[in-house]
C-alpha positions, 0 to 999 in steps of 0.5 A: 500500500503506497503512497498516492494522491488524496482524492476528493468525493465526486464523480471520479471519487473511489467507492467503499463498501461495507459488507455484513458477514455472517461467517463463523463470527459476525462482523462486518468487512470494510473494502475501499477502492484503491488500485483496481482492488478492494483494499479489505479490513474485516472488523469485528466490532464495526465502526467505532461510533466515537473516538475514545474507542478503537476497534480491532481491524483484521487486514484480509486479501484484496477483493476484485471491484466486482466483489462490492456489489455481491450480496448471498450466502457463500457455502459452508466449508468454504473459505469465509462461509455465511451470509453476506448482505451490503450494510452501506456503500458509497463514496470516500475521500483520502486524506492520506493513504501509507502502508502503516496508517490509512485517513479517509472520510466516509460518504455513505447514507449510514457510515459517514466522518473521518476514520483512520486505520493504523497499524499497531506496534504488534502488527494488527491494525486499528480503526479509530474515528478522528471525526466528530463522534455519533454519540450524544451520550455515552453508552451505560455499562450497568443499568436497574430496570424500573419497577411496577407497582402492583395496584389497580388499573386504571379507569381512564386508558388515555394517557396510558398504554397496556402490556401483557406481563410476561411471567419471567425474568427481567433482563437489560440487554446491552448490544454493541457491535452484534454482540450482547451482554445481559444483565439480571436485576440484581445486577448479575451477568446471565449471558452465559445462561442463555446463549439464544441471546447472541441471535438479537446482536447477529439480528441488530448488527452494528446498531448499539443499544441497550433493551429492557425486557423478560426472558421467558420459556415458553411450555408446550400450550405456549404459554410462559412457563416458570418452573421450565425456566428454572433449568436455564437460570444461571447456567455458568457452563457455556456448553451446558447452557447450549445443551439445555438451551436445546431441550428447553429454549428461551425468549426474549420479549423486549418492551423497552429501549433505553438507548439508541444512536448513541443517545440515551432515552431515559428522559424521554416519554414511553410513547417516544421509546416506543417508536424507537423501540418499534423501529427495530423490528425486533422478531424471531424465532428467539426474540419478539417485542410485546404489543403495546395496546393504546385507547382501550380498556386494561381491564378487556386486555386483563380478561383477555390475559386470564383467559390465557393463562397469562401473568397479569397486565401492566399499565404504563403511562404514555407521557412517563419517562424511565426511572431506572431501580425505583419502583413508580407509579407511573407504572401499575402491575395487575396480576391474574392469579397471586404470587408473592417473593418470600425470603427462605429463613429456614426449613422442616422436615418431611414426614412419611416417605419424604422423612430425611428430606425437604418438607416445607420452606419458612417463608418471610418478608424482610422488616426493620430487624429481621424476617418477617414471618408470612408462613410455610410452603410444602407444596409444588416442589419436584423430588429433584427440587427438593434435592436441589434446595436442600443442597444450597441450604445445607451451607446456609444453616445457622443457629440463630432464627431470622424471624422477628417476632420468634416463631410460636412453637406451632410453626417452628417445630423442629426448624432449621433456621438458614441465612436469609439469602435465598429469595423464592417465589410462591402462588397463594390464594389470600392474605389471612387477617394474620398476614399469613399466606393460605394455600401457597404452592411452591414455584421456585427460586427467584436467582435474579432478586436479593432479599432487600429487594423483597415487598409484599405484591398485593396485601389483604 
């Protein structure tokens, strides 16, 4: 790559081309006109959107000029093997061309500015952006979901949109350069977890943003089902993850978008999100975007959750913007049936058959000074359940009972008190007078909450 003359866009200006690259990993190749070739670097995060980053580019063979309009899927096995689409063509200006540091200025209608590929000390190149950058705001590396609060829906649908609640686990997506990251509600990294996931960054590309939404398995009627996402949470073990991820699959239901384009929506209004977050045209096998229904009843699109077996209803005002960890009212969640997190504060034995294992779970609410206690769970537990929460309660045994007041001697029996650091969830019928929970069946453990996190959902 020799030195040679800086040209300027116009009619004869050279052409450059970026082409999407579904190959063993996704990235995207960067080919300018130089010489009767295409100069090519393959990067695998795109274009940096401003210039405190640099992204890895991997200087590859020329390609003929021909090659700038190819579009298809090159055959597995051979070299480079996948689909390629054009993601953007046009125009380039160099500014100064060497055989250690490319300048250039891009022309296109989605790759615009100044850029310069440099050659690192190692050998490798780098692309920086030396123009002005695309992003308004920084991209958040750590976001808390905002919170509903469980109410009643409201009479007026106005200045409100309705949502189905997806029966789940909350997950912020962070997507930059076709790659995602994913992030629970108690600020852990689940991406390992759930490698169906990576299918929303091959989808968005090079578009960098940051989704709110509900990781859900759905059951053979359809329908999400909780106890099946039990086998997929915190999966540490890539090739277990995908192993379960075979025999029990994952979706992601997006139904918000918080940042876009490089600027962040936090402060804009639900209506405005969700424009943004409708232009993504997020489907696929394994994401979707929940509907939003607008200037209708909540309580016909309740009925309708009932008589489908879904979660509940969630109404969100249309003129609202998100507030990050803090649960509002601007956001009211109603329920089909009861459920209610509890902290486990200790356990009883079973009898009979099951004598020498897990009998009930003693079930609180955090309080000032301790757990509160809201009763016992001893049903809807599987056997391979019971094993399985006996083991990660046997490092958590204590002495000392985490109930404020003291049980009465009726429901401590024979109890073995354990910290209070695992968070369940159970179904239940009603509050009793004494606030206890009557009916309650077991539906599992709650990985992506801590015990602070822990309110009563819906009293009396």
């Amino acid at each position: 790559m020799g030195r040679r003359p800086a040209a300027r866009a116009g009619s004869g200006s050279p052409k450059f081309v970026i082409q999407e690259h579904h190959a063993r990993s996704l990235h995207w190749d960067l080919r300018l006109e130089r010489g009767g070739v295409l100069v090519s670097w393959a990067l695998p995060k795109g274009l940096p959107e401003s210039p405190e980053q640099n992204h890895l580019a991997v200087h590859t063979e020329d390609h003929p000029l021909e090659y700038a309009s190819f579009e298809g899927e090159i055959p597995r096995g051979e070299y480079g093997g996948g689909q390629t689409t054009i993601w953007d063509k046009g125009h380039y200006d160099v500014e100064k061309w060497t055989d250690t540091e490319v300048k250039f200025i891009l022309h296109g209608s989605r790759a615009t500015g100044g850029f310069v590929l440099f050659r690192t000390k190692d050998r490798n190149w780098m692309i920086h952006r030396h123009g002005p950058s695309t992003r308004t705001d920084p991209m958040p590396t750590s976001l808390k979901p905002m919170l509903a609060t469980a109410g009643v829906l409201p009479d007026d649908s106005t200045p409100w949109a309705f949502e189905i609640k997806w029966d789940g686990v909350r997950a912020i997506l962070f997507v930059e350069g076709g790659r995602v990251r994913a992030q629970s509600r108690n600020d852990l990294d689940v991406t390992t977890a759930f490698p169906e996931l990576a299918d929303i960054g091959k989808f968005l590309g090079m578009t960098t943003c940051v989704l709110d939404g509900e990781i859900v398995a759905l059951g053979e009627d359809g329908r999400p089902s909780f106890a099946r996402l039990q086998h997929r949470m915190h999966v540490a073990n890539q090739r277990e993850a995908h192993r379960r991820a075979a025999s029990d699959p994952i979706t992601f239901v997006a139904f918000d978008v918080l940042y876009l384009h490089g600027r962040s929506l936090l402060s804009a209004t639900y209506d405005e999100r969700r424009a943004m977050l409708e232009s993504l045209h997020l489907s696929g096998q394994t994401f979707i975007t929940t509907d939003s229904f607008r200037d209708v009843s909540g309580q016909d699109i309740l009925a309708a959750a009932v008589q489908n077996g879904l979660e509940g209803v969630v109404a969100k005002r249309r003129d609202s913007a998100y507030r990050p960890g803090r649960r509002q009212s601007d956001w009211v969640k109603v329920k089909s049936f009861r459920t209610q997190e509890a902290v486990i504060g200790g356990w009883t034995e079973g009898r009979g058959e099951r004598a020498g294992s897990l009998g009930a779970l003693l079930l609180g609410i955090p309080a000032d000074d301790g757990l509160r206690y809201i009763g016992k769970v001893g049903t809807g537990f599987s056997e391979s359940a019971r094993l399985s929460l006996l083991e990660e309660l046997a490092p958590l045994a204590t002495s000392t009972s985490p109930f404020v007041p003291p049980l009465r001697a009726a429901d401590a029996g024979k109890a073995r008190f354990v910290s209070p650091e695992l968070v369940g969830e159970v179904e239940f019928g009603e509050w009793t007078a004494a606030g206890r929970l009557r009916h309650p069946t077991w539906r599992g453990l709650r990985r992506d909450k801590a015990p602070h996190d822990v309110v009563v959902e819906s009293p009396g």
